[in-house]
Structures are given as C-alpha cells and as structure tokens.
C-alpha positions, 0 to 999 in steps of 0.5 A, a space after each residue: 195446360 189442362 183446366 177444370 172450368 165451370 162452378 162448383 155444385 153448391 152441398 157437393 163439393 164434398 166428397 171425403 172418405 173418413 181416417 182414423 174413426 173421422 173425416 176431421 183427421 189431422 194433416 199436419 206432417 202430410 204435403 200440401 197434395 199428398 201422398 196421403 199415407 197409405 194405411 189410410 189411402 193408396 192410389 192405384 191408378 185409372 181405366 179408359 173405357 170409351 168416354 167413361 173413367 175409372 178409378 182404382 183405390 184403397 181406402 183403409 186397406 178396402 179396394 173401391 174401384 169408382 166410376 163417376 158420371 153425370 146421371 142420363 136424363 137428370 141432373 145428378 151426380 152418380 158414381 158407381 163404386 165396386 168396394 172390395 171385401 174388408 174387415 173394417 167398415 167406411 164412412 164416406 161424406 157424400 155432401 155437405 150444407 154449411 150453415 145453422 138450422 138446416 133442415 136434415 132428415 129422410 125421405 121415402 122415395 115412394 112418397 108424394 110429399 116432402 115429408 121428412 122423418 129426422 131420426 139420427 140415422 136411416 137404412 140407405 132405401 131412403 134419400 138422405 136430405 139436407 135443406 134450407 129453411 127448416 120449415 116450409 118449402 124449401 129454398 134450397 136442398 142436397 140429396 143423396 140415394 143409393 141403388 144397387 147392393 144397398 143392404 146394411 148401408 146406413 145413412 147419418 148426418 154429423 155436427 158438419 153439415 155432413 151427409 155420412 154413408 157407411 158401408 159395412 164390413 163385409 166378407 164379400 165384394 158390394 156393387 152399388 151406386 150413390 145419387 147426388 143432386 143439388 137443387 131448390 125446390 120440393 117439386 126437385 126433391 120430388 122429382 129426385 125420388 121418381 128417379 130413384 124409383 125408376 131406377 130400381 124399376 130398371 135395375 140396371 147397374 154398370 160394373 166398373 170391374 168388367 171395364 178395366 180392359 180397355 173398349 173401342 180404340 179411342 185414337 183409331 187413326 194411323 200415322 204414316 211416316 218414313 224414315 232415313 238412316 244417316 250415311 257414312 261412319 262418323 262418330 255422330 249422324 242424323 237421322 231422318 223422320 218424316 212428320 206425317 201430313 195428318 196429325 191424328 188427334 192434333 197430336 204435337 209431335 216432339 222430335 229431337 232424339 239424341 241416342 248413343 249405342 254402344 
C-alpha cells in the first residue's frame, strides 16, 4: 500500500480553506475523513499530465482547479491554482507558526534587508512572513508570496499563527500562484525575495485548465497476449489467456473471471 514518507515541512503543514467566515469551523456531525458537506466543499476529481497532478475542487461553491509542485531551482513549495468566478470571497491558510512572540510582518521583495513592516494587513505584491525570535536575526521563518493575477489579494495573519490570503469575489476567472518556503536564516528570506523577483522578470504562469486532457501516454508499452476459447457445449468452460512474457510497468495481473451470459 502506497505510503507518504519523509517529514513534514515545519509552518506548512497547513494548508485549509476557511467555512462559514472561519477556519475553526465546527466538525462535529462530519466522518473522521469526511465527506465534508458540499456547500462548503466538493470534490471533483484529479488530472494526469506527464509527471504533473491536478486537482479539481469547489470551495464554497467557486471552482479552483490546483496544481502543486516543487519550485525549480529553490526549495519551495508552489501551487498554481486557476479559481472560478463567485460572488463570495475565500480565505486560505497558506501556513502556520505555533508558539508566543512570533514575529509576523511583510517584506517588500525588492528589499535588501529584513526589514519587516507589521500592518494588520498587506496587498499580496509583498511576502507575507512569520518568524522566531521577534527581534534580531532570524532562527527560524515561513514565508509566502504570490505571483500572477494578484490584484486585490490581500494578505493577513490571525491569533493562530495563521498566515491568511483572501482572494476577492470576482466576476471573472483568476490565474495565479502561491510560494511557500520554510527556512532559518535572513540570507533565506532574502534569497526567497530574489526569486520572487525573477519570476515576475520571467512572467511565466502555467495554466492548470490547458492540462486536463491528458499529455504523452504515460505507459507506452503494449501487452501482447493470445487467447482460447473452451470447446465443447457444457454448462461451465474455461477459458484460456495467456499472461504476457513482458509486464509493462510491472503491472500485477488478476486473472480469474467468472462470467455467465445469457
């Protein structure tokens, strides 16, 4: 059975969409692994395409299509997220750092220094940061960004340890991604906001709608086999297959069919 190995990146375990104006909402009369209701979130399915994966969801009745990855060429966490139009804004908890005295505050990526401004809240142009200890260098961080339709989103932090995007309600579709990056030192936050700078530089954006029909075959490999039908005319008979020498994709074949026609 398939396993999920490795550790947990400290600050982004979180990842939770808020319901009901909250991300404490209550799940009292919800199954230990759901289904969640539907108002609040329904499930659509996933998309294979190549080595990329997409997800297919509506939260709160706003169709997001998500395709998470591993940024190239730095160690972050990026997940591009196409969000349908809707008439109701979301709030999504990107990350989150327990414990007291926090530092929790925005950086501007042009900036040369660790210099963080802690307003309530920021436009989502700056890296929303949260960081231990308050003062002096730091010794441990979470930061997130966005690239991409940015316009109106906004960046906030909650009495959880949260850091909160909230993306507006809109009459049209929005494109665009979410960085998160964990790490220990100012030179790491620094280097978080240089990549953020050459990305907009880039201005690249995968769209996750242009791969839901599928790419390259991802098991090219034909199985060849032959096949014998029973003779005679009694009630039961066998049927013959023959497994193929090659297995393609080490593929476990389950053989035994019991079928009755009329």
């Amino acid at each position: 059975v398939p396993e999920i190995e490795g550790d947990a990146i400290s600050g982004l375990q979180s990842w939770r969409w808020a319901h009901d104006g909250g991300f404490d909402y209550s799940t009292e009369d919800l199954l230990p692994r759901g289904p969640m209701p539907a108002k609040w979130m329904e499930y659509r399915g996933h998309y294979l395409h190549g080595s990329k994966a997409v997800l297919s969801y509506a939260i709160n009745g706003r169709g997001v299509l998500e395709m998470p990855a591993k940024s190239p060429g730095f160690r972050a966490i990026v997940h591009t997220l196409r969000v349908a139009p809707g008439s109701q804004a979301l709030q999504l908890s990107v990350a989150q750092l327990e414990g007291e005295g926090a530092r929790l505050g925005f950086l501007d990526p042009k900036s040369a220094t660790v210099n963080l401004q802690s307003a309530g809240k920021s436009s989502s142009e700056r890296l929303a940061v949260m960081g231990f200890p308050a003062k002096g260098p730091l010794e441990r961080f979470v930061a997130a960004a966005t690239f991409g339709d940015s316009d109106g989103l906004d960046w906030s932090f909650d009495g959880q340890g949260r850091a909160i995007l909230t993306i507006p309600a809109s009459k049209k579709s929005r494109l665009f991604q979410v960085i998160r990056y964990s790490a220990k030192t100012d030179a790491q936050l620094l280097s978080m906001a240089g990549y953020l700078r050459h990305l907009k530089l880039k201005n690249a954006l995968p769209d996750p709608a242009k791969l839901l029909r599928g790419g390259k075959l991802r098991w090219p490999e034909v199985a060849t086999t032959k096949g014998s039908l029973g003779k005679g005319d009694a009630p039961y008979l066998m049927d013959t297959l023959t497994l193929p020498a090659k297995k393609p994709g080490k593929v476990w074949f389950r053989t035994s069919s019991l079928a009755f026609f009329p």
